[in-house]
C-alpha positions as CSV (number, residue, x, y, z in Angstrom):
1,X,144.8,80.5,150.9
2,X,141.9,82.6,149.3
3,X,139.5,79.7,150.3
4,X,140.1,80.3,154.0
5,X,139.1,84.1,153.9
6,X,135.7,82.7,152.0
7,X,134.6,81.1,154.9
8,X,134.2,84.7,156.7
9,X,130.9,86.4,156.9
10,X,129.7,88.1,154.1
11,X,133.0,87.8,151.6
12,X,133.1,88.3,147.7
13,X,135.3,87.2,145.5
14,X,135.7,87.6,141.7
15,X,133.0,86.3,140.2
16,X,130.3,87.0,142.5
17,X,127.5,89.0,142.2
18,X,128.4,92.8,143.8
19,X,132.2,92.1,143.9
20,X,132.8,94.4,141.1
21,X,131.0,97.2,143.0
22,X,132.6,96.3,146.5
23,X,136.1,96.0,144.4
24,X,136.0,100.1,143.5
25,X,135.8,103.2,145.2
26,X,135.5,106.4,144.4
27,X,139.0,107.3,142.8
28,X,140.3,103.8,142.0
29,X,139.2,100.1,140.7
30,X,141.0,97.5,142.2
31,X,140.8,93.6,141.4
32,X,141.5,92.5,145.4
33,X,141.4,88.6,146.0
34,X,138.7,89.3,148.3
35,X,136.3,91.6,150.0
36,X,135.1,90.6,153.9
37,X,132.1,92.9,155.2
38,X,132.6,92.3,158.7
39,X,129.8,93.2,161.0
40,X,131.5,93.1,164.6
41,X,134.5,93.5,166.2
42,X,135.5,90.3,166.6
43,X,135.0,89.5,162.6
44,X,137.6,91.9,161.8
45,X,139.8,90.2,164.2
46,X,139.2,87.1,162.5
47,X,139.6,88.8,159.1
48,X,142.8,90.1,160.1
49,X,144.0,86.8,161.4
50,X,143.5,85.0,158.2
51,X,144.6,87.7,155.9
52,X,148.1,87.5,158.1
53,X,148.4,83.7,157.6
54,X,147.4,83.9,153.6
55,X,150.1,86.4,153.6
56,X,147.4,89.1,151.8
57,X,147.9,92.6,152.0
58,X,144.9,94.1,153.9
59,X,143.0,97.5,152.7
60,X,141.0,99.1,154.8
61,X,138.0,101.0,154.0
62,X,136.2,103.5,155.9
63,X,134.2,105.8,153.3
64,X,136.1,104.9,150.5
65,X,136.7,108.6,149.3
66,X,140.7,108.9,149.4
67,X,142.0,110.3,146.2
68,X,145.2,107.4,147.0
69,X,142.6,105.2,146.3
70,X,143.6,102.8,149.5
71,X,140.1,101.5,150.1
72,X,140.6,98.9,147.9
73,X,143.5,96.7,146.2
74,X,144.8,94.1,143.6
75,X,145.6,91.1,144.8
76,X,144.9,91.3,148.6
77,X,142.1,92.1,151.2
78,X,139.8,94.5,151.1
79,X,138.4,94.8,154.9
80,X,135.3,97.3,154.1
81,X,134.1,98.7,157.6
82,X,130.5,99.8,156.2
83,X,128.9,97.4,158.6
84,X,130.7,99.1,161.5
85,X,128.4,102.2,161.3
86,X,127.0,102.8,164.5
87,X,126.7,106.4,166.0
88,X,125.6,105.7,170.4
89,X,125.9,108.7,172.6
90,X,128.0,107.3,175.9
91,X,127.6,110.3,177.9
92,X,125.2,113.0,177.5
93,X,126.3,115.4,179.9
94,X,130.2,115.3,178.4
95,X,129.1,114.9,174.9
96,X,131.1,111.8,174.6
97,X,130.0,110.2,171.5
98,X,131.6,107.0,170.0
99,X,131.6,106.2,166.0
100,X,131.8,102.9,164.2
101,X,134.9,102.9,162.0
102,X,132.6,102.7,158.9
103,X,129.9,105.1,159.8
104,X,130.2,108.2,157.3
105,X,129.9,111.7,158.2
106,X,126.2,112.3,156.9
107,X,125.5,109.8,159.3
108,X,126.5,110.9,162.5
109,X,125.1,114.3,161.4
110,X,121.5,112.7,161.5
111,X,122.1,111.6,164.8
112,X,123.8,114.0,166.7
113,X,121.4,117.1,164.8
114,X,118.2,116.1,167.1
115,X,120.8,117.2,170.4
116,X,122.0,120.5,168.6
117,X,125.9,118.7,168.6
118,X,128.1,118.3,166.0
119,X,132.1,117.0,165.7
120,X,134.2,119.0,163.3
121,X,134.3,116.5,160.6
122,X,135.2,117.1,156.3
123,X,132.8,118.9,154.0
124,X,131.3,116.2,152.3
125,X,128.4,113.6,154.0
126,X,129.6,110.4,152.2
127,X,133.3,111.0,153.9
128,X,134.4,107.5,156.1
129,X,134.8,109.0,160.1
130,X,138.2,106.7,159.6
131,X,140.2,107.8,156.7
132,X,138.7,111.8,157.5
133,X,139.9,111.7,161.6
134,X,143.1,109.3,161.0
135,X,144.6,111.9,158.4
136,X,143.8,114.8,160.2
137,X,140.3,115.6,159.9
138,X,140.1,119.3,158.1
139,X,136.0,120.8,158.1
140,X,134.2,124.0,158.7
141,X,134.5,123.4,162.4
142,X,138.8,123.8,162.4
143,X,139.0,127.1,163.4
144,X,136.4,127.1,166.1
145,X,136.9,123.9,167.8
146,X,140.2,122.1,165.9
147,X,140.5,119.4,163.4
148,X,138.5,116.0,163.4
149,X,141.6,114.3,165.4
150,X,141.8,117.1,168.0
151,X,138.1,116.5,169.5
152,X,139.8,112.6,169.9
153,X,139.9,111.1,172.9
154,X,140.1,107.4,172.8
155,X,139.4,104.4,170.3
156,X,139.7,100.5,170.2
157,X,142.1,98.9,167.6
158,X,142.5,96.2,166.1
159,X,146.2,95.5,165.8
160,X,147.6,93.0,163.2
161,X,147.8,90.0,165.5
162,X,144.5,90.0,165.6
163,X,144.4,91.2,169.1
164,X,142.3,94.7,170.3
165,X,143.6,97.8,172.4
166,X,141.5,100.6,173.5
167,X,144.1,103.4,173.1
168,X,143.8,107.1,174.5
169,X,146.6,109.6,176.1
170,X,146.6,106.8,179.1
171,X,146.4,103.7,177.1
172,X,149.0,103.1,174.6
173,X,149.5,107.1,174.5
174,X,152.2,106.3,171.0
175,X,149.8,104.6,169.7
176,X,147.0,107.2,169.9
177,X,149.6,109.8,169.1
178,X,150.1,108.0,165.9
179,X,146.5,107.6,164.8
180,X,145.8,111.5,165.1
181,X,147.7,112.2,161.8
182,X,149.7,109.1,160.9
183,X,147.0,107.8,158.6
184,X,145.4,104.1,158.3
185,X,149.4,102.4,159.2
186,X,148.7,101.2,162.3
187,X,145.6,98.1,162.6
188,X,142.0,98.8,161.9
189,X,139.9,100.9,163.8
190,X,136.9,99.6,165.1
191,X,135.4,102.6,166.4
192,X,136.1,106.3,168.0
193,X,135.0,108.2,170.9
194,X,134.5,112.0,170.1
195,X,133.7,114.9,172.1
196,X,131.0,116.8,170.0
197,X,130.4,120.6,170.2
198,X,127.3,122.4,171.0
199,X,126.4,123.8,167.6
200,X,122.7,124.1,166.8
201,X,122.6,126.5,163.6
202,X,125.4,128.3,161.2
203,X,125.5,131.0,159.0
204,X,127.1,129.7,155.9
205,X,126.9,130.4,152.5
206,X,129.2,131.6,149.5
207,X,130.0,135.0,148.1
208,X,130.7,135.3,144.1
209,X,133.1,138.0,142.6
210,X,134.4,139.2,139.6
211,X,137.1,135.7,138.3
212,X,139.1,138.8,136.7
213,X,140.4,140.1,140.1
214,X,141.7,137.0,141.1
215,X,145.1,137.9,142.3
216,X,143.5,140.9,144.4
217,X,140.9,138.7,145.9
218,X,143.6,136.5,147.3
219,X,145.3,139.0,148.6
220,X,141.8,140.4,150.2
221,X,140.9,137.3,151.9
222,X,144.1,136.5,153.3
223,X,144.0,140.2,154.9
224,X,140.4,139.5,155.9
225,X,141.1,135.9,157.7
226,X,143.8,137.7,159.3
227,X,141.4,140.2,161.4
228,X,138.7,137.4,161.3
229,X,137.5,136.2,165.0
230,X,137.6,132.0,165.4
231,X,134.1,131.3,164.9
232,X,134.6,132.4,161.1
233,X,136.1,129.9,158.9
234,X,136.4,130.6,155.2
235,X,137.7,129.2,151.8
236,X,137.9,130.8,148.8
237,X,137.8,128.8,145.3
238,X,138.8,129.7,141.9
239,X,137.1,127.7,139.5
240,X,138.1,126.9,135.8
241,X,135.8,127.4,132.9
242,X,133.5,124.5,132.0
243,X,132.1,124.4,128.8
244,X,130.8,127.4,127.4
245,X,130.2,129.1,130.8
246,X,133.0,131.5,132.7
247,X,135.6,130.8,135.0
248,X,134.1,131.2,139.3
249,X,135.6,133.2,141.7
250,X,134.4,132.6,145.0
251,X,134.3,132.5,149.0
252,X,132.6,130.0,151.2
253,X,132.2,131.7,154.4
254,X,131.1,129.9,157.9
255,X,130.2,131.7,161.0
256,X,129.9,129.5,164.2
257,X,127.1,132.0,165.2
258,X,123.4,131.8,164.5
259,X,122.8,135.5,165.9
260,X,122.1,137.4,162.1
261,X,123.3,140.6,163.1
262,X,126.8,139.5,164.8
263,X,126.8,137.3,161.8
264,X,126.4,140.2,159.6
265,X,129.4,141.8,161.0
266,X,131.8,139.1,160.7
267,X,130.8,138.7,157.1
268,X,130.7,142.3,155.7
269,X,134.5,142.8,155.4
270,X,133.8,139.8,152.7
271,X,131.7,142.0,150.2
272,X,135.0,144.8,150.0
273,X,137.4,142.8,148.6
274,X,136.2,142.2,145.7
275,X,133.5,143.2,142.5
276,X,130.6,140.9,144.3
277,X,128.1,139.4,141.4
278,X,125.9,137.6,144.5
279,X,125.7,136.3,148.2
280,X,123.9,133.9,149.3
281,X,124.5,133.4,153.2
282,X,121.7,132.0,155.6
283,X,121.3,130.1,158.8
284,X,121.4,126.7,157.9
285,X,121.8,123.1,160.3
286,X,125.4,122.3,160.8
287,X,124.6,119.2,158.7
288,X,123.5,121.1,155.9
289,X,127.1,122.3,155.1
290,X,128.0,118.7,154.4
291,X,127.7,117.9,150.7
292,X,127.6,114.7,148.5
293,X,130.8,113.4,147.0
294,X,131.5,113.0,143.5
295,X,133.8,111.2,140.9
296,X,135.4,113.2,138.2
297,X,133.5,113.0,135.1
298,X,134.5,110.1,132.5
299,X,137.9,110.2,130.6
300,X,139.2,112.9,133.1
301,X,141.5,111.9,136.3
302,X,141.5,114.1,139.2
303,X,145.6,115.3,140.3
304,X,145.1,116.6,143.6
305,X,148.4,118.2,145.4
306,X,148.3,120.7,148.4
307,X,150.7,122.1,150.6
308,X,150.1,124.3,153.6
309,X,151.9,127.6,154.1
310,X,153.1,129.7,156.8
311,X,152.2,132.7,155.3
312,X,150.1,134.0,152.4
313,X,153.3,136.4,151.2
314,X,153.4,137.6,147.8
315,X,155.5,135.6,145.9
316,X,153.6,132.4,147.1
317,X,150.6,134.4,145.8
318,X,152.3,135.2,142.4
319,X,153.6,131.1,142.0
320,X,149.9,130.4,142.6
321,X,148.9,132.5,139.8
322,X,151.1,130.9,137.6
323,X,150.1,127.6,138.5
324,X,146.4,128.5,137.8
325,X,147.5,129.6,134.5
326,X,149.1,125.9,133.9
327,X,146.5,124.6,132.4
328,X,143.1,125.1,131.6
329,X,141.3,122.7,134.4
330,X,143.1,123.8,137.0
331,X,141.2,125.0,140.0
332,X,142.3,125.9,143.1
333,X,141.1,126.4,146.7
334,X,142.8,128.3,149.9
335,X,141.3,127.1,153.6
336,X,141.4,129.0,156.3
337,X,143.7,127.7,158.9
338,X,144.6,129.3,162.7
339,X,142.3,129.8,165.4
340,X,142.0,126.6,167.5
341,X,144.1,124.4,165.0
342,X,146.9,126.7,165.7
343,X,146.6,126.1,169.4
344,X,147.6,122.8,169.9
345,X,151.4,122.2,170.2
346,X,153.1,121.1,166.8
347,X,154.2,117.3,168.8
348,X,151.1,116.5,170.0
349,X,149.3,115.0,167.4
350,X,151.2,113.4,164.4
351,X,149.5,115.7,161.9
352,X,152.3,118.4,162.8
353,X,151.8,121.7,160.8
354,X,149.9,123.9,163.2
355,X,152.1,126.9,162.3
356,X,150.2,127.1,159.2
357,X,148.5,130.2,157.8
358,X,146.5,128.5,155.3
359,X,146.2,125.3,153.0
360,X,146.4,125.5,149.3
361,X,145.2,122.4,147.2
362,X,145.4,122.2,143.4
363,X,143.2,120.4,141.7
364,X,143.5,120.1,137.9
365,X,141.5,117.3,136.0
366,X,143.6,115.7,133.2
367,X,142.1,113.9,130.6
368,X,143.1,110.2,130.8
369,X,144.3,109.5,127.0
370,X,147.2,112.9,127.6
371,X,147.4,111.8,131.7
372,X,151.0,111.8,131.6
373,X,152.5,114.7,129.4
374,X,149.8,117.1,131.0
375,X,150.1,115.7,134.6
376,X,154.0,116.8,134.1
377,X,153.1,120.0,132.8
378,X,151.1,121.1,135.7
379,X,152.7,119.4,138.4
380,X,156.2,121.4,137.2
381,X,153.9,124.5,137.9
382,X,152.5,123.0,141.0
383,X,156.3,122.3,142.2
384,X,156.8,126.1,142.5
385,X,154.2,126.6,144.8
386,X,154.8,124.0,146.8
387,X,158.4,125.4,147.8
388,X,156.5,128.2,149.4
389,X,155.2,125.5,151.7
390,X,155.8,124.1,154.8
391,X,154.1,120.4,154.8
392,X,151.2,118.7,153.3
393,X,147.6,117.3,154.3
394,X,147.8,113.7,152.8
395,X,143.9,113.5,152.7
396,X,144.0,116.1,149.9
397,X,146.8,114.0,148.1
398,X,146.9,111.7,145.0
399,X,150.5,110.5,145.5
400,X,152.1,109.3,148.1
401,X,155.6,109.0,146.9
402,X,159.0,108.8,149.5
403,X,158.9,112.8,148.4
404,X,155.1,113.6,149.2
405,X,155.6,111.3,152.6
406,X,158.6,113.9,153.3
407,X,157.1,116.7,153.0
408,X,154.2,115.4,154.7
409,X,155.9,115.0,158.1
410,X,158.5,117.2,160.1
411,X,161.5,114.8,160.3
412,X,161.2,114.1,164.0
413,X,157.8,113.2,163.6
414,X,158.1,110.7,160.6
415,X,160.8,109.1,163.0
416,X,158.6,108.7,165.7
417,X,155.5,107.1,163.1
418,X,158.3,105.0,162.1
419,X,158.8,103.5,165.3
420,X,155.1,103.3,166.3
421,X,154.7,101.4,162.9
422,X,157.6,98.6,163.9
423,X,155.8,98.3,167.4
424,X,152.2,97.6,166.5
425,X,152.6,96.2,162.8
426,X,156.2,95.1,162.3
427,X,155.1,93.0,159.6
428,X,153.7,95.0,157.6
429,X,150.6,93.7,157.4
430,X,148.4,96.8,156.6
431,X,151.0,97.9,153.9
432,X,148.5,98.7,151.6
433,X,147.3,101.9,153.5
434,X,150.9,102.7,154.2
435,X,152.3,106.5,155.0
436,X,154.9,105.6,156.6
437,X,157.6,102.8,155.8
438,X,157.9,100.0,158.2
């Protein structure tokens, strides 16, 4: 069956040269039967087609970044979009702007920065536009103008009878309710059209502090985000000890403002909460914020949980602290939610939880000989947090169990992803990137 799919443009399969790099990404090594490259819309049709009749599982990969590791497989096909990179302006005047499934963020940064736009995309340029906008899409941009998937307003699909929809909230309006959230469950997206914001130059930058006030700190920013106009957007990030050096205490702050002084202002209530050691905040290109990905060193796997939370109360604060004290690698980061994420109605999009105060995402590294005894250790610790919260970001997730899928999804809306799913793949075809059970 595998010597059908070979016949496709630019396909590897074990044995040839590259095929060990195209099998891996970032967080996972997979041994897929094969890997198709395809350059065009109608290749992934074909690619689609052929998988279906093999009876392969298809993988799709945008950027390849997910901590699931769903960019690649064992066993089935591995559809990598990289090809299907292009970044074309449709409409200057709107700021309509339509991405290639496969383009990456750092690329649409380079060409949308020349026109002062940007689209609130993730933090980091080697980030697919695919996997980022169809889980949600969280970046410096959320609180200003919304996630990734709520600057959406139409994209083509390729469905898993081979067949292509353009899909918006007039075309197939389920189908483009599903993709704003509901993950890569649904056929392969070809390509997105965007609405970009004007947004020339930031003021960005991060502010350390002493790690030994940690618990104050929290408490601090959370009261500081609270006051905080929309164009700030902040993070704060406690950071284990490495080596001989000391543990980091620190917020990243964004202002969607490139006026120092009123910058200045919106910052300042920063520098009181805490024992500062430094600042560095500047006006810097949107573009700049973006940073380059990397794997976890060797011999250490990356467990990444979040949940996001209502409220920043006390006693989630005080189960956080206990968490952090779980292990020694653990670090942890709180994001900034509200602003125009809270503004759009919790059944609009299928990423639900716009209620939210703020995300929390744990991210201890465990080394890989200990994995499972250590993994249990902190993940009991982690368990105590997450009952504080009120659903989860499955971008940010290494598991994606029938429990983390629950608490992914408000009941109603899992429903409604189910039937979406038995609508537009009711074979399961793309069952590899699955969220949500056919």
């Amino acid at each position: 069956m595998v010597a059908n799919l070979t016949t496709l443009p630019d396909s590897l399969v074990p044995g040839d040269v590259g095929y060990d790099d195209a099998a891996q990404v970032l967080f996972a090594k997979g041994r897929p039967a094969i890997v198709i490259r395809p350059s065009t819309r109608g290749e992934v049709a074909d690619a689609v087609l052929h998988a279906r009749r093999s009876g392969l599982e298809i993988a799709v990969r945008s950027g390849g970044h997910g901590l699931l590791g769903h960019g690649t497989s064992d066993g089935g096909v591995v559809l990598d979009l990289a090809r299907l990179d292009h970044v074309d302006v449709l409409d200057v005047e709107r700021r309509l702007v339509r991405i290639g499934g496969g383009a990456r963020w750092g690329q649409v940064d380079e060409a949308l920065r020349p026109l002062g736009w940007a689209i609130s995309s993730g933090d980091t340029a080697g980030v697919g536009v695919g996997g980022l906008t169809l889980g949600g899409g969280f970046g410096w941009l959320l609180r200003k103008h919304g996630l990734a998937i709520d600057n959406l307003v139409a994209a083509r699909v390729v469905l898993a009878d081979g067949t292509m929809v353009a899909t918006s909230e007039a075309q197939h309006p389920e189908l483009f309710w599903a993709l704003r959230g509901g993950g890569g469950n649904f056929g392969v997206v070809v390509d997105f059209d965007f609405m970009a914001a004007e947004v020339a130059t930031v003021q960005f930058g991060e502010i350390a502090y002493q790690p030994s006030e940690e618990i104050d700190l929290l408490a601090g920013w959370r009261d500081v985000m609270r006051e905080a106009p929309t164009k700030v957007t902040s993070a704060v990030t406690l950071l284990p000890a490495v080596g001989s050096g000391e543990p980091t205490a620190m917020v990243r702050v964004y202002v969607a403002d490139c006026d120092a002084d009123a910058a200045d202002r919106a910052i300042e209530p920063f520098l009181g909460i805490g024992s500062v050691i430094r600042a560095t905040i500047k006006e810097r290109a949107y573009g700049d914020l973006l940073e380059p990905g990397a794997a976890p060193p060797p011999g250490l796997r990356m467990v990444g949980r979040n949940t996001l939370v209502r409220e920043l109360d006390a006693a989630t604060l005080d189960a956080l602290h206990r968490f952090r004290r779980s292990s020694p690698s653990v670090a942890v980061t709180l994001r900034s939610l509200g602003g125009a994420y809270g503004e759009v109605p919790c059944d609009a999009t299928a990423f639900a939880h716009r209620d939210a105060e703020a995300m929390i995402l744990g991210m201890p590294m465990v080394p890989q000989p200990d994995r499972a005894s250590q993994e249990e250790a902190v993940l009991t610790a982690w368990g105590d947090v997450a009952a504080h919260g009120s659903g989860v970001y499955l971008n940010f997730q290494s598991s994606a169990t029938p429990a983390d899928l629950a608490a992914a999804y408000p009941p109603a809306t899992y429903a409604r992803l189910v039937a979406v799913k038995r609508e537009y793949d009711p074979d399961n075809v793309f069952a590899r990137n699955h969220n949500v059970a056919p």
